[in-house]
N, C-alpha and C positions, 0 to 999 in steps of 0.2 A: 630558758630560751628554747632549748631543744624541741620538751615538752610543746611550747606554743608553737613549733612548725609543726610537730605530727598531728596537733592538733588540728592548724589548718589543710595540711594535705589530708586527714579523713573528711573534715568539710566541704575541701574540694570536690574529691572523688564524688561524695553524696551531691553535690550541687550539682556536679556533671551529668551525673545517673538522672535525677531529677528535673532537669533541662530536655533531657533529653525523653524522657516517659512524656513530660507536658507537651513536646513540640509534638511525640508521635499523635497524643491524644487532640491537641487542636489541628493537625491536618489531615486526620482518621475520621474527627467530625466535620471539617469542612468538605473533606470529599464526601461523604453520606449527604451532607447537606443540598451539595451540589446535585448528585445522582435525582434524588427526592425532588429538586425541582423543576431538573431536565422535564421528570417523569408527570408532573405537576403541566408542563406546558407543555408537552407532547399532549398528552389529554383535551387540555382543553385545545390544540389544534387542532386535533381528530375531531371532536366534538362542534369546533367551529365548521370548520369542512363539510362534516355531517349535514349542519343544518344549510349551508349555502349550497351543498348540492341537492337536496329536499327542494328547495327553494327555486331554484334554476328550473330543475325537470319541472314543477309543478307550475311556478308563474313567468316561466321563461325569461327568468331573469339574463343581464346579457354583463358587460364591463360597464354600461355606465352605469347601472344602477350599484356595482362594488364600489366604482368611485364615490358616489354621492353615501355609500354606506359609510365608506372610512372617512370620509369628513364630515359625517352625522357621530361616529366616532371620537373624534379627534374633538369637536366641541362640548360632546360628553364628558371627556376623557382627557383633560389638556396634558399635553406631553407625553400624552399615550403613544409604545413606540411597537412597530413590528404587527401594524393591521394596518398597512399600505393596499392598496387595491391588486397591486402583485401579490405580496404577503397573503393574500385571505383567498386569491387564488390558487396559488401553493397548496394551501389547505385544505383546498377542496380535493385538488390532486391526490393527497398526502390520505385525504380518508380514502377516497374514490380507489386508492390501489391496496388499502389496507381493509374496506369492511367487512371482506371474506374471511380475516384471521383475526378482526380486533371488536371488540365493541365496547361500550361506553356504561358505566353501572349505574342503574336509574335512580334517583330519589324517593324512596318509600312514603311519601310525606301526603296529606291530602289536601294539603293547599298549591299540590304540584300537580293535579289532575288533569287541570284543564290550560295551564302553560307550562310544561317544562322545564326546569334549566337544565344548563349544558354540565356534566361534573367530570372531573380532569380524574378521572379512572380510567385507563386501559384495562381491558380483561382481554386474553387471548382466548381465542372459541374454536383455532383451527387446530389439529393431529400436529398438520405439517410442523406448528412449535413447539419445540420442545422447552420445560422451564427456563432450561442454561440459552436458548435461543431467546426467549421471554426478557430476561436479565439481558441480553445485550442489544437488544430491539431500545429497551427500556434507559443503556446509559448511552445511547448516540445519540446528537445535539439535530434541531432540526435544518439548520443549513447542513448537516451531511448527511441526512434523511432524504432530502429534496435532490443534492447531484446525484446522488445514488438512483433513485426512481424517475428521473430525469432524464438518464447516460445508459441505462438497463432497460432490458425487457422482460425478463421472466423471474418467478419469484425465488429461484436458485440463485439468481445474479444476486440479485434484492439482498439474500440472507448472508451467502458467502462476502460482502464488503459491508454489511452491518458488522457480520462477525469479527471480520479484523480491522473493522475502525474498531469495536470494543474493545480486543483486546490486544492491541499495538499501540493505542492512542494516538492514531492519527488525527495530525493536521486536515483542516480543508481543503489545502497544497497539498500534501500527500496524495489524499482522496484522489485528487481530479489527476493528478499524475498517474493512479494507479486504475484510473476508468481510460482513459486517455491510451495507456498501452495496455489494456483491454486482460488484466491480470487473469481475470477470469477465467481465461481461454488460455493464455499463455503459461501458466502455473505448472511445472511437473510437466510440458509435452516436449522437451526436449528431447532429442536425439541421443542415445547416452548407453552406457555398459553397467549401468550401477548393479543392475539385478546379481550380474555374474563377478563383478569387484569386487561388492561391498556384501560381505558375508549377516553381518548382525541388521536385523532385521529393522530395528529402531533407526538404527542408524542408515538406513537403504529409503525408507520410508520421508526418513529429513530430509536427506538429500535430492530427493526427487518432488519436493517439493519447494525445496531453494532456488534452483533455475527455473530460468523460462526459456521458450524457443526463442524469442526475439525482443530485444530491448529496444527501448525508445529513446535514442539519446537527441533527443531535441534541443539539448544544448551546444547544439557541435553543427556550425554553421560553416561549411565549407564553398566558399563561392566558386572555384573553379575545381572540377571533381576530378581533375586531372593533376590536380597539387596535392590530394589527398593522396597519403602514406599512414603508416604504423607509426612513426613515431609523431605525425602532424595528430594524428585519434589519441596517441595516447596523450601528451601536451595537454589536450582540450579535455579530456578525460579528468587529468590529473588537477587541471585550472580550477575543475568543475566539481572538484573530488566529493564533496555533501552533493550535488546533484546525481552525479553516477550511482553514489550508496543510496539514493532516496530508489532508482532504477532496481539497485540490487531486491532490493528490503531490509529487513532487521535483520539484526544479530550481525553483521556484516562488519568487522572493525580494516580501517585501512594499516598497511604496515610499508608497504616500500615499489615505487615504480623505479624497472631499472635494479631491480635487485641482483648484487653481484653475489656469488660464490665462485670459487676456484678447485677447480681439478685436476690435477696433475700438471700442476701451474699454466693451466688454463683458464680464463675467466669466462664466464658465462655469466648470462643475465638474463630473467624472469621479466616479463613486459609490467605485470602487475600484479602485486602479491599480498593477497588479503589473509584474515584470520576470523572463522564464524564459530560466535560462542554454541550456538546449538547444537552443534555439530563436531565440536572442538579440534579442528584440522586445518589444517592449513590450504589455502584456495589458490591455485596459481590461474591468472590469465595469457592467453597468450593472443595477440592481436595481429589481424590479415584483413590487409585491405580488400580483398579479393576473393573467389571463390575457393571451397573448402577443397582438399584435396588429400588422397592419404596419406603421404609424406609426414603432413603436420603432426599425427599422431605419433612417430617416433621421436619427435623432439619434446614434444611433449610429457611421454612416457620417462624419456634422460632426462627433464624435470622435475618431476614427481618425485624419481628415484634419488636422485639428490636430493631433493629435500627433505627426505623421509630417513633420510643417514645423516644428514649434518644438521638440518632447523629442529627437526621436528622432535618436541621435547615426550620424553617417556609417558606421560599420561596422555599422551591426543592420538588421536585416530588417523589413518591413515591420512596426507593429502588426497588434495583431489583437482583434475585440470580443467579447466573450461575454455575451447579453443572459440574465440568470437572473431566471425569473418560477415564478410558482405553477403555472400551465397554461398548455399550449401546443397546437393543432391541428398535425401536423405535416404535413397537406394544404398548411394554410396558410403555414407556415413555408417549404414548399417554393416556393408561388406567390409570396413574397413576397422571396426570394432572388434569382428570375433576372434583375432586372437592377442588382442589386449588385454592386460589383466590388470592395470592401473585405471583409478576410478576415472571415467571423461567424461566430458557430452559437449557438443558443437551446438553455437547458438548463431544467431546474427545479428547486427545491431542497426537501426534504422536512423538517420540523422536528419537534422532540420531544411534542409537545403532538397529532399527527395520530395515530390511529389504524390499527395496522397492517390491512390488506384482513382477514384469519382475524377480524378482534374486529368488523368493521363492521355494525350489525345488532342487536350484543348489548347495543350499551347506547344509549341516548335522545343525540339531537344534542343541541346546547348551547343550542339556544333551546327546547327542547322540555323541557331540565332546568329551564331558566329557571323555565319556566311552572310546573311541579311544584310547584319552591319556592316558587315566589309561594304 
């Protein structure tokens, strides 16, 4: 009897093992598979694109002649999906911005002489790509091809959210959240001391690339901006917790709003207190309705410092403070940094309820509505 359990616990263990090789190898080949095909219909949309902008410039083609195309299509083709008269316009977009870096591998053939066909080959032809930019041009889907080229104007824009839709795996939601608060531009321009904090160099580098000057908290609809408080932001923050982290970015894990510790039987509390794997530190937020002021850096600083003697476990890196207020001088930000020695930076966070700069003007402030009503 013995014998026949150790027998089955080595069977086990082998079945486990081997479970476990076959799962990696069929989702090892299904992603390959998947890449291959993206790259497969990226091709032939460049190459569709191609010929309907050829087509346009040369016999002026206009929308109705796409429409009557894709239901010339559609009866070719039954159940043919994703060559909608939109759809084939996209693709005309989608070459039209790309045929200065991509082009399409011809058919060597001599019965292709005198028509054509379209072959779902990308080849890159510009400097500007690099292989590894090649490779992630190549595994993003064309609905996040299109908001991207869409929502951008230059082909910095283009390539920096090609790049980390490839490799973050962003959502289409993601995407449009991170065109939307305009990452591009917000990335790393925070207000901050890291240069003179944060001594290792890798580590200075992450970090200033983890914040942004201003978040878009569009989840946080505050109807009377006179009831907005700290803990009414942080509520809505915490309600919203996967949307705030979608705001952050990656590596971003949540851990505690309202975080107590006690010092000298005193209690204290952290507004919002994250942990980021890339970085390995522990992230405190501290939340102002109001404009930034120096003050807030020394509470912030008795933050840090606790934290860094009682959370913060022996392998992670210093924390680091993120003060997020409504406005900020960043004259003052800067005077108010130099003799700080804990990692900071002041950002501001924008809410659903403000109006964008194009609408300011067109319609009556909120106390000025007031009055009307009355």
């Amino acid at each position: 009897m013995k014998r026949l359990e150790n027998i089955n616990m080595i069977i086990g263990k082998t079945h486990s093992e081997t479970i476990k090789q076959l799962k990696s190898a069929i989702l090892g080949s299904r992603y390959r598979v998947a890449i291959l095909a993206n790259r497969e219909m990226l091709g032939l949309y460049f190459g569709v694109g191609k010929l309907i902008s050829e087509k346009t410039s040369q016999e002026k083609w206009g929308a109705k002649v796409l429409e009557i195309l894709s239901k010339d299509l559609q009866n070719e083709l039954p159940g043919l999906r994703g060559f909608s008269a939109s759809n084939i316009k996209k693709m005309k977009a989608f070459y039209e911005t790309w045929k200065d870096n991509f082009t399409i591998r011809s058919l060597a053939t001599n019965e292709l002489e005198e028509n054509q066909d379209i072959e779902n080959k990308l080849i890159a032809i510009s400097s500007s790509l690099t292989n590894e930019m090649e490779i992630y041009f190549q595994k993003v889907g064309f609905t996040h091809h299109f908001e991207i080229l869409s929502k951008t104007k230059t082909i910095e824009e283009h390539l920096f959210y090609i790049r980390k839709t490839a490799l973050e795996f962003w959502s289409v939601t993601t995407l449009r959240h991170h065109l939307k608060s305009n990452l591009f531009k917000q990335q790393g321009t925070l207000p901050n001391n890291f240069t003179k904090a944060i001594t290792q160099d890798d580590l200075r580098a992450k970090a200033l690339m983890a914040f942004k000057d201003e978040y878009l908290l569009d989840f946080i609809n505050i109807e009377d901006p006179e009831e907005e408080n700290e803990r009414l932001i942080e509520h809505e923050i915490v309600r919203n917790i996967k949307k705030f982290l979608l705001s952050l970015g990656t590596d971003f894990a949540f851990i505690a709003n309202q975080y107590r510790f006690i010092l000298d039987d005193i209690e204290y509390f952290v507004d919002l207190l994250f942990y980021n794997r890339k970085m390995q530190c522990l992230v405190a937020f501290d939340l102002k309705k109001g404009k930034f002021i120096p003050e807030y850096l020394g509470k912030m600083n008795f933050y840090l410092s606790a934290l860094d003697e009682m959370v913060k476990l022996p392998h992670e890196n210093p924390s680091i403070g993120i003060i997020l207020c409504k406005e900020k001088n960043n004259k003052v930000v800067e005077f108010s940094f130099r003799d700080v020695n804990k990692a900071m930076g002041v950002s501001t966070y924008k809410t659903a309820n403000e109006l964008p700069n194009e609408y300011k003007g067109l319609l009556p402030e909120a106390e000025e509505l007031k009055k009307l009503m009355d």
